[in-house]
C-alpha positions as CSV (number, residue, x, y, z in Angstrom):
1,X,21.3,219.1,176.4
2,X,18.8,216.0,176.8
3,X,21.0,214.6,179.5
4,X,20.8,217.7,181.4
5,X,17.0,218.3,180.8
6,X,16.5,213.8,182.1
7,X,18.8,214.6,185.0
8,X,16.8,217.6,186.3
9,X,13.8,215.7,185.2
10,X,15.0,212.6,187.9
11,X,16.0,215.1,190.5
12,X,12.6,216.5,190.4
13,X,10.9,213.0,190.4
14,X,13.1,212.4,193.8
15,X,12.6,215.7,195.4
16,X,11.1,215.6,198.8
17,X,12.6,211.7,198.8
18,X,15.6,210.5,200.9
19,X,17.0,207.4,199.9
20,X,19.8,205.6,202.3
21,X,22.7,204.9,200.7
22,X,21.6,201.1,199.8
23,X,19.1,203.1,197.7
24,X,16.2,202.2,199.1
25,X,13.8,205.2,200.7
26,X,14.9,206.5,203.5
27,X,12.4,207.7,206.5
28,X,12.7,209.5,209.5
29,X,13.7,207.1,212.6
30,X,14.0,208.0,216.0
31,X,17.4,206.3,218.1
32,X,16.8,205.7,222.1
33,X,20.5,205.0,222.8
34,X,22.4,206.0,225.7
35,X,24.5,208.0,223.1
36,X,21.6,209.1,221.0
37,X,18.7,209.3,223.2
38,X,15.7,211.2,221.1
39,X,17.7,211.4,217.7
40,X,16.0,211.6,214.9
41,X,17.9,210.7,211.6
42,X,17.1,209.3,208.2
43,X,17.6,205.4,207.4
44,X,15.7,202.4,205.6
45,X,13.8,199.5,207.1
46,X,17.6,198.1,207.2
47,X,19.4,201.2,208.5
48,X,22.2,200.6,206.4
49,X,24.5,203.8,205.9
50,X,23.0,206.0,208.3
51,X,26.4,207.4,209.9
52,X,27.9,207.9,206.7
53,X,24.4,209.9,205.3
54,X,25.0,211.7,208.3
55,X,28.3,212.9,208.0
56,X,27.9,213.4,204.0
57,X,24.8,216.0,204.6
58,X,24.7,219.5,205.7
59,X,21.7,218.2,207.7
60,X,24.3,216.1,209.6
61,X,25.9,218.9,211.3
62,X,22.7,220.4,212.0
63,X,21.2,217.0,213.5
64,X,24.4,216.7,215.5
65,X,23.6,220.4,217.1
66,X,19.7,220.0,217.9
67,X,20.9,216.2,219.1
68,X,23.2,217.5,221.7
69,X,20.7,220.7,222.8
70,X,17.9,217.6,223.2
71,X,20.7,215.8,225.3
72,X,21.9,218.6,227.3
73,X,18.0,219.3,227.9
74,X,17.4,215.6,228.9
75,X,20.3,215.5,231.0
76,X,19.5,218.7,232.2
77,X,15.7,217.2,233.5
78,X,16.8,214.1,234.6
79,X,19.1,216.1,237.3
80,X,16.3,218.0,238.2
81,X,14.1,215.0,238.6
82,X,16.8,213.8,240.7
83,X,16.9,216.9,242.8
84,X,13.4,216.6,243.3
85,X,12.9,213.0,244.3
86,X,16.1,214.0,246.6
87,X,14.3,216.9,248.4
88,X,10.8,214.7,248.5
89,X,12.4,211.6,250.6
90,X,13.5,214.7,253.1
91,X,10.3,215.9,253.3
92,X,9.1,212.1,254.0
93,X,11.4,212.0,256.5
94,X,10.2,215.1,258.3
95,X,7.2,214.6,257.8
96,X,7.4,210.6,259.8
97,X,9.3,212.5,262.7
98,X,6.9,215.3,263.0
99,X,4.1,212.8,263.1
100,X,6.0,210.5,266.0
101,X,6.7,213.5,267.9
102,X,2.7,214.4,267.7
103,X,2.1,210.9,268.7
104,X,4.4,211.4,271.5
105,X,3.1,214.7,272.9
106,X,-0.5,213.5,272.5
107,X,0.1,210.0,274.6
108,X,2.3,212.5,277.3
109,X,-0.9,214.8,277.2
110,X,-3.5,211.9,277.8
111,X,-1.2,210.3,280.5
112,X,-1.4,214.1,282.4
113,X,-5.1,213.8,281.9
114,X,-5.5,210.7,283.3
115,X,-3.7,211.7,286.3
116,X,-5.5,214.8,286.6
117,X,-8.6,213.1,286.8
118,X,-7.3,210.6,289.1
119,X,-6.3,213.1,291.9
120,X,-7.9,216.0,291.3
C-alpha cells in the first residue's frame, strides 16, 4: 500500500511536467523545417527523443493533425500570395502601357496644336 500511496505521491509532484525521454524537463519548442514548418512539440535544451515522445503520446497523433491543418493553411497562403504577386506584376504592366500610350496621345495632341497655331 505505501508504494502505491509514494507513486501517486511522485506523479502528483510531476503533474503539469513533461520530461524528454533523457529525463530532463521537457518545454514547448517550435520546428521551422521545410517538413515541420510551425510545429510545436515538446523536447529539452538537447532535443533528445522528441520523435519517439511523439509517437509514444496520444498528444502525438493530435500534434501530427493540427501540424498538417497549420501546413495545409501555410501552403494554402503562400499560393495565394503567389496568386497575388502574380496578378500585381499584370497590373504593373498595364498600368506602364497605359501610361506610354497617354504619353503618346498627349505628344500627338501637342504636335496638332502646334500646327494649328502655325497655320491657322
Amino acid at each position: 500500500m505505501q508504494g502505491d500511496g509514494s507513486g501517486s505521491s511522485m506523479r502528483r509532484q510531476n503533474s503539469g511536467r513533461k520530461l524528454c525521454f533523457c529525463r530532463l524537463d521537457a518545454e514547448i519548442r517550435q520546428a521551422w523545417t521545410d517538413k515541420n514548418p510551425g510545429r510545436r512539440f515538446y523536447g529539452c535544451p538537447r532535443i533528445c527523443g522528441r520523435r519517439k515522445m511523439d509517437a509514444n503520446t496520444s498528444n502525438g497523433l493530435m500534434s501530427r493533425m493540427v501540424q498538417n491543418g497549420k501546413k495545409m493553411a501555410l501552403l494554402e497562403a503562400r499560393d495565394e500570395i503567389r496568386e497575388q504577386s502574380r496578378v500585381i506584376e499584370q497590373l504593373n504592366e498595364t498600368i506602364a502601357e497605359l501610361t506610354k500610350n497617354l504619353e503618346r496621345i498627349q505628344e500627338e495632341e501637342e504636335i496638332v496644336r502646334d500646327f494649328q497655331n502655325l497655320y491657322v
